[in-house]
C-alpha positions as CSV (number, residue, x, y, z in Angstrom):
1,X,89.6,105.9,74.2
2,X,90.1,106.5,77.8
3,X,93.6,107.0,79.9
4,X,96.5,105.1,80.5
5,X,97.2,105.3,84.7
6,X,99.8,103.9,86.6
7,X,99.6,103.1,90.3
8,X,103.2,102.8,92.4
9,X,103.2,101.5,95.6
10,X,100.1,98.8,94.1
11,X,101.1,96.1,96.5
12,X,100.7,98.9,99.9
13,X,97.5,99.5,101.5
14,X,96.7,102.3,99.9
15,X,97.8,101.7,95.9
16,X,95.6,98.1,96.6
17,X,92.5,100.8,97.8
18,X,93.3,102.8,94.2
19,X,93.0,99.7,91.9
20,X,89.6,99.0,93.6
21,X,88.2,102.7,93.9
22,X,89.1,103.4,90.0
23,X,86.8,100.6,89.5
24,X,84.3,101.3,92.1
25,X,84.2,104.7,90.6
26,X,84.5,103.9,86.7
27,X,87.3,106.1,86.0
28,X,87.6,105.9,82.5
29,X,90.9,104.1,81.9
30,X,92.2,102.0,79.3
31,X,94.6,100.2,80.4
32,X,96.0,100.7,84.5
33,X,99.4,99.2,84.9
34,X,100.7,98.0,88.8
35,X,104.0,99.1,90.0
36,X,105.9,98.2,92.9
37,X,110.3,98.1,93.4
38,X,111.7,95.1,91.8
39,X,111.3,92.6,95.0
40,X,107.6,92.7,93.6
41,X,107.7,91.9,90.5
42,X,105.4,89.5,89.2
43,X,102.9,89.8,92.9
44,X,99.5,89.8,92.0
45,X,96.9,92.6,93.1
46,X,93.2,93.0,92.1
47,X,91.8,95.3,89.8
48,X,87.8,94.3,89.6
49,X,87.4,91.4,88.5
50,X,91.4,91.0,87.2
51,X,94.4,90.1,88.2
52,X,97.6,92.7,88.0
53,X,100.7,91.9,87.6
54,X,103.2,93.9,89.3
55,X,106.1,95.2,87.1
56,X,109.4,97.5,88.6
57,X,109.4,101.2,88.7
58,X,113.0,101.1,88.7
59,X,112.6,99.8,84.6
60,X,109.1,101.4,83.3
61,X,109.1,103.6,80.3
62,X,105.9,106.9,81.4
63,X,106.4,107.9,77.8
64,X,102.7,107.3,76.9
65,X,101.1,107.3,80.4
66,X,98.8,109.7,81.0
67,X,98.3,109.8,85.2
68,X,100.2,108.3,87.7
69,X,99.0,107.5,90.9
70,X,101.8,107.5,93.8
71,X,101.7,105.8,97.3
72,X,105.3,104.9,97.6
73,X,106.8,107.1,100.5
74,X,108.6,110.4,100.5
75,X,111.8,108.9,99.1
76,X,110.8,106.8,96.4
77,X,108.6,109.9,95.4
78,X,111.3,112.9,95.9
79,X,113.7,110.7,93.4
80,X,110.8,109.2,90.9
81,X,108.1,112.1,90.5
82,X,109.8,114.7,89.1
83,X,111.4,111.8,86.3
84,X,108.1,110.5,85.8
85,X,106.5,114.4,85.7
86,X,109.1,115.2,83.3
87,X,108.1,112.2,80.9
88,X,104.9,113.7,80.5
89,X,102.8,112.1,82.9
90,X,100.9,114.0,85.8
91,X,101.6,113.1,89.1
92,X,99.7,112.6,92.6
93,X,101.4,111.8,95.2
94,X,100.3,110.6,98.5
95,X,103.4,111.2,100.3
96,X,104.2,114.5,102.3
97,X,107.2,114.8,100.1
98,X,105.6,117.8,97.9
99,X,102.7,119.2,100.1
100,X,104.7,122.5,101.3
101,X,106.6,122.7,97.8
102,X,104.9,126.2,96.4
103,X,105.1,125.2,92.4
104,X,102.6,121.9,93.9
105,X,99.1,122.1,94.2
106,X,97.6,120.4,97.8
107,X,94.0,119.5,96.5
108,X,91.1,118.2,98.5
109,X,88.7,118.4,95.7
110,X,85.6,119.7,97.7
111,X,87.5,122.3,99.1
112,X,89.9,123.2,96.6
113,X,89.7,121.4,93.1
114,X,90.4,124.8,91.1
115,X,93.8,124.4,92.6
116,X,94.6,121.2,90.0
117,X,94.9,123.7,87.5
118,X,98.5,124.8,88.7
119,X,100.4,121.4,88.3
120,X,101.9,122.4,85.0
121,X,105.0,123.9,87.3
122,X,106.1,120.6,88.1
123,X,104.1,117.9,86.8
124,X,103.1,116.9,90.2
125,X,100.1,117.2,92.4
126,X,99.9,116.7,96.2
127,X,97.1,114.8,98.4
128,X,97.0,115.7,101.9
129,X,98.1,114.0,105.0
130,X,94.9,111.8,106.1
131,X,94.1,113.8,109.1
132,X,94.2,117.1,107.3
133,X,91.8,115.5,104.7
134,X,89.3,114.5,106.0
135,X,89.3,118.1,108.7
136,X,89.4,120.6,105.9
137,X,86.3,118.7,104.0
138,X,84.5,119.5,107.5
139,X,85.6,122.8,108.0
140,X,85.4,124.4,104.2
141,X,81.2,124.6,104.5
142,X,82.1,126.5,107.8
143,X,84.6,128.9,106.6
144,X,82.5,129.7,103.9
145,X,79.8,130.7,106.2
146,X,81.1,132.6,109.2
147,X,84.9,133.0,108.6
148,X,86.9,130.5,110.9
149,X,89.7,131.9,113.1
150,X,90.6,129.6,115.3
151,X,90.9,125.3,115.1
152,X,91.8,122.7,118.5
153,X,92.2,119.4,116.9
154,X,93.1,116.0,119.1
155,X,93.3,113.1,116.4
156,X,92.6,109.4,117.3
157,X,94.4,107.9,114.5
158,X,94.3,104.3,113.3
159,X,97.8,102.1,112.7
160,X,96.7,101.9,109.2
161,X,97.9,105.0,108.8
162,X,101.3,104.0,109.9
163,X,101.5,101.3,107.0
164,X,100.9,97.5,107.2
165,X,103.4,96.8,109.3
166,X,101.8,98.7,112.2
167,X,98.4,96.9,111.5
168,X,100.2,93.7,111.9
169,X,102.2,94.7,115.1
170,X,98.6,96.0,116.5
171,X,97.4,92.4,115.6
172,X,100.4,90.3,117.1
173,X,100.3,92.8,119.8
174,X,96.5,92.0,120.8
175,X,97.0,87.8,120.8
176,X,100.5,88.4,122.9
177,X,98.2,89.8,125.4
178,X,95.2,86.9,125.8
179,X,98.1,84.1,125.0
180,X,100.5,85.9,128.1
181,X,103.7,86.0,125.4
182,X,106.6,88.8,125.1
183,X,105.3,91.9,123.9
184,X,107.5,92.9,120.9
185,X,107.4,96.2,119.8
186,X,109.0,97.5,116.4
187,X,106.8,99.6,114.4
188,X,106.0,102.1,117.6
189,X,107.8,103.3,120.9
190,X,105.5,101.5,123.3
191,X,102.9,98.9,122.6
192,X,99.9,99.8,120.7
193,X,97.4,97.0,121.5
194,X,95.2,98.1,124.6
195,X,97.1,101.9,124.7
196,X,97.4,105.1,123.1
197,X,100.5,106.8,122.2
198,X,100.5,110.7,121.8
199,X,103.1,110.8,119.0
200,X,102.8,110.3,115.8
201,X,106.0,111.0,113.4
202,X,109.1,112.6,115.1
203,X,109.5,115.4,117.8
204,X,110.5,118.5,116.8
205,X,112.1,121.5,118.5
206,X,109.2,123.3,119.8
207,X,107.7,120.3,121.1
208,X,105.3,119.0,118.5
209,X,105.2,116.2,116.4
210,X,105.7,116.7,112.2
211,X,101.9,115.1,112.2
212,X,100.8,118.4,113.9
213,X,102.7,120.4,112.3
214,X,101.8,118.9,108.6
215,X,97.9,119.6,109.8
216,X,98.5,122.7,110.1
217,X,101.0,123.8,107.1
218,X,98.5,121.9,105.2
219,X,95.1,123.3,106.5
220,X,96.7,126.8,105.9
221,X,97.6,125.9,102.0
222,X,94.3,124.6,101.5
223,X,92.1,126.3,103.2
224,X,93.4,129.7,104.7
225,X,96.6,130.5,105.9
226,X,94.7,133.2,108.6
227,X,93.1,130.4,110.3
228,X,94.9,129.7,113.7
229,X,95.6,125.4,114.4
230,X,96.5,123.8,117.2
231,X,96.8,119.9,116.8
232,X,97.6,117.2,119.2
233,X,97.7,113.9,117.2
234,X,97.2,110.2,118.9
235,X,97.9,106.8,117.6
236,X,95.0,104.7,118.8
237,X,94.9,100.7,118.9
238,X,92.0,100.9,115.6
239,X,93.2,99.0,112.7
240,X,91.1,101.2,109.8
241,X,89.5,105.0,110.3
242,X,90.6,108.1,111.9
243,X,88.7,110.1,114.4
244,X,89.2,113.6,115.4
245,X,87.6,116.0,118.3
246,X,87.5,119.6,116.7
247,X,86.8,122.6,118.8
248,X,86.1,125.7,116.0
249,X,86.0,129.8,116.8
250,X,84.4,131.9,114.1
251,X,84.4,135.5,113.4
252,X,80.8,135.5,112.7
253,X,77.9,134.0,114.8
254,X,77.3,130.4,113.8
255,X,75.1,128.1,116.0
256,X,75.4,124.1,116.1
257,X,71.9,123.9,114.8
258,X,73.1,126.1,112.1
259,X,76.5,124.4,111.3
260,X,74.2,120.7,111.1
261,X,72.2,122.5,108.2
262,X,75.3,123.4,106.3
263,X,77.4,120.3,106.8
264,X,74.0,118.5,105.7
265,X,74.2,120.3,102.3
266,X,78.1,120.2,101.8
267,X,79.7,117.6,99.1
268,X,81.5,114.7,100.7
269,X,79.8,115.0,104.0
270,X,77.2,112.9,105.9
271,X,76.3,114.3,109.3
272,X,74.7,111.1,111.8
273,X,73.9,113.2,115.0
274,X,71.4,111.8,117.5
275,X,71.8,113.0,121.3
276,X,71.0,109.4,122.2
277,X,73.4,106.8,122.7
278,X,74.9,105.3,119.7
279,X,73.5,108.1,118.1
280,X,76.9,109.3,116.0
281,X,79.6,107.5,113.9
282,X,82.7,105.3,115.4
283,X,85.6,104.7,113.1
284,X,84.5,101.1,113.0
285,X,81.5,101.9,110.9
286,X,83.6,104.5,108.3
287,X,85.6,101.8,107.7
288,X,85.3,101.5,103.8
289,X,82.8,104.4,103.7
290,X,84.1,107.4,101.5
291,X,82.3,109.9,103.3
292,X,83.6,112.2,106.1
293,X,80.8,111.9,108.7
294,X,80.0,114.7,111.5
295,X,79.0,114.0,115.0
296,X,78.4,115.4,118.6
297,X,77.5,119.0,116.7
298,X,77.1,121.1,119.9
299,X,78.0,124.8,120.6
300,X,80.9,125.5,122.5
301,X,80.2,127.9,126.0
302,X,83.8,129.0,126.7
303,X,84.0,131.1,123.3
304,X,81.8,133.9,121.6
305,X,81.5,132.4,118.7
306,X,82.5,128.8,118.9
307,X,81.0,125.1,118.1
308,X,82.6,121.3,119.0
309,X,82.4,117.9,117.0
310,X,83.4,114.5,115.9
311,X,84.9,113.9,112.7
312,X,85.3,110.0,111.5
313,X,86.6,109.1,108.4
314,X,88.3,105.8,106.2
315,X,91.7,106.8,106.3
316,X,93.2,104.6,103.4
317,X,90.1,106.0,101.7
318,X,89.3,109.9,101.9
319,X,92.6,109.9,103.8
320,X,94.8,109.1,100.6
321,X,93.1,106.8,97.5
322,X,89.7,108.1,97.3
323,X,91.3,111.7,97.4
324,X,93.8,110.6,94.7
325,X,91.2,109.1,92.5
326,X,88.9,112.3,93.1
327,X,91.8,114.7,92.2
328,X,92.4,112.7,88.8
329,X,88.6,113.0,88.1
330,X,88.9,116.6,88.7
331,X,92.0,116.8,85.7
332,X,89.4,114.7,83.9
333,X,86.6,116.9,84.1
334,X,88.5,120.2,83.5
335,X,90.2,118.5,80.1
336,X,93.5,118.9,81.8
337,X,94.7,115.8,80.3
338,X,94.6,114.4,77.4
339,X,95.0,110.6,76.0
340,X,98.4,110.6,74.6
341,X,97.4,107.1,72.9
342,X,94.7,109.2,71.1
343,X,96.4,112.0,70.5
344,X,99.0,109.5,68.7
């Protein structure tokens, strides 16, 4: 007998990129129930070859489920988790609502699955924000090899990552422009289609956005909170995939040629790196991949000890449900949950 898992927020981009990675990957549930608030009820979303019926959050008895997978937004997850923890069921939420909260685990399982073990304090563990993902699966094979001190980061980030809404105001946006229409913009501050827009989430007092910020609270609690970031984080008109230019200072001596070897070896991680044009990954082509894929590896002059490269990854995928599905594989595999229809 496998698990019982539930999946709120299954109509959203990223709960419809759960159903289908559970099934991609075979995790072994029993049964998997769809959620979504009560103007859902009843839509249909896929699970494999099925059809799900969406039932309300707002009514659903977590007595006998086992793992419950979250993608409903901060608030929705600040009032729900800790009632659905509390019924028993383990938690893992996609929404920034718990990532700094001490008595949560921040997992990205190739860099820190060990850390599952501590959501007994709360029921709850947290996935990272998507640009923090897919940066500390690059940089973990690096720390462990020459001690990183130092991190520039400039994101390129897709409107996926902003939520359907933003993919559809990218799309409107782009046919206003051939057709000559009114530009409407809701979703973002100035129009997205043909532009780039260096904010993403709200200002805050010292002049960065909560986006950089989260990148690096985040990459501190997973990784190492000695390592220095610096993040400046762009919305880019890309409907799937985030890119991300990282400049990296060690302690130790670490050559490009050397950092290719190790990123060639490390879990999660497929290095495409020809000095030759169209010799490196585009976030076109990591769309619906689930690796995080290195390019441009090249040592950096202006530091002692110091490399530059291209990070592309499927934001709906490593960025949130693949990393959600991977952390519940990681309970899984450490018997950190059990079956409460079996043990019944």
């Amino acid at each position: 007998m496998g698990f019982k898992v539930a999946v709120v927020g299954a109509t959203g981009n990223v709960g419809r990129e759960i159903l289908g990675i559970l099934v991609e990957r075979g995790f072994p549930a029993d049964e998997v129930v769809a959620l979504a608030s009560r103007r859902s009820v009843g839509h249909e979303v896929s699970f494999g070859d099925r059809t799900l019926k969406c039932k309300a959050l707002e009514d659903y008895d977590f007595s006998d489920t086992d793992i419950c997978l979250m993608s409903a937004g901060g608030e929705v997850s600040k009032t729900w988790s800790p009632k659905i923890g509390a019924q028993g069921a383990i938690v893992i939420d996609n929404s920034s609502y718990w990532r700094t909260d001490p008595d949560v685990p921040l997992v990205v399982p190739e860099v820190n699955a060990e850390a599952v073990r501590g959501f007994t304090k709360k029921n709850i563990i947290a996935n990272p924000n998507c640009s923090t993902a897919q940066l500390v699966v690059a940089l973990k094979p690096l720390h462990d090899a020459a001690r990183i001190t130092r991190v520039v980061v400039s994101t390129y980030q897709s409107v996926s990552g902003a939520g359907k809404e933003a993919m559809d105001e990218l799309f409107s946006q782009t046919k206003t422009v051939f057709s000559l229409g009114q530009m409407q913009m809701k979703k973002f501050p100035k129009r997205i289609a043909f532009n780039l827009i260096p904010q993403i989430d709200s200002f805050m007092e010292d002049g960065f956005t909560k986006e950089e910020w989260k990148m690096v609270v985040e990459t501190k609690k997973i990784l190492d909170p000695k390592i220095k970031l610096v993040a400046t984080c762009v919305r880019v008109p890309v409907f799937v995939s985030h890119s991300e230019s990282v400049n990296v200072e060690f302690a130790e001596p670490l050559s490009a040629d050397e950092a290719r070897e190790i990123l060639r070896k490390a879990p999660g991680i497929l290095v495409d790196d020809k000095r030759e044009p169209g010799g490196y990954m585009t976030p076109h082509e990591a769309a619906g991949e689930d690796a995080v894929f290195i390019s441009r590896l090249r040592d950096d002059p202006t530091v002692d000890n110091g490399i530059a490269f291209w990070c592309v990854s499927d934001n709906l995928r490593k960025g949130a449900a693949l990393n959600a599905v991977q952390i519940a594989e990681a309970l899984v595999e450490r018997d950190l949950v059990a079956s409460r229809k079996r043990a019944a």
